[in-house]
C-alpha positions, -999 to +999 in steps of 0.1 A: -019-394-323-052-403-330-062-437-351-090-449-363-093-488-354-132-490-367-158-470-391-164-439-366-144-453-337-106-442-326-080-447-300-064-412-284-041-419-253-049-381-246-086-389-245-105-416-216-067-431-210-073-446-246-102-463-246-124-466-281-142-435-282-163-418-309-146-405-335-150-361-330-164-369-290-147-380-262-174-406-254-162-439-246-178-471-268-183-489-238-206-457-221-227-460-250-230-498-253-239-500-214-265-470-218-282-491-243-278-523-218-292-503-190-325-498-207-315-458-222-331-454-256-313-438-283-328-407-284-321-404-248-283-413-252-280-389-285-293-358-263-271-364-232-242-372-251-245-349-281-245-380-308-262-390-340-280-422-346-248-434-367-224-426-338-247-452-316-248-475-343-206-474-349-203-480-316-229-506-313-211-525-346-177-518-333-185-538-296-205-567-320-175-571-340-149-575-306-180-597-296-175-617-327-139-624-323-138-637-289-128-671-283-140-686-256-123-719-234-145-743-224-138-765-193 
């Protein structure tokens, strides 16, 4: 059972064990984001993976927004 937990992002325990992939890939969100954080452009990532410019970005908004919600403890 797929669901969609973002805009462009779902959850598919068939697919990557469950992990937040693009929606219509099996490309994990956290592929993409440490692509970008390893100095990949996008045009790079959108030929090796087969993705648009909006599938980047929904998985770029997606990470930002569990980002956002983290609480962190201070000692």
């Amino acid at each position: 059972m797929v669901k969609e937990i973002a805009d462009g992002i779902v959850l598919n325990p068939d697919v990557k064990f469950g992990k937040p992939i693009i929606k219509g890939t099996r490309v994990p969100v956290d592929l993409v984001v440490g692509k970008i954080a390893g100095g990949m452009t996008f045009e790079e990532i959108m030929t090796e993976y087969d993705l648009t410019k909006d599938q980047i970005l929904a998985a770029l908004r997606y990470a930002a927004s569990l980002v956002a919600e983290e609480k962190l403890a201070y000692v």
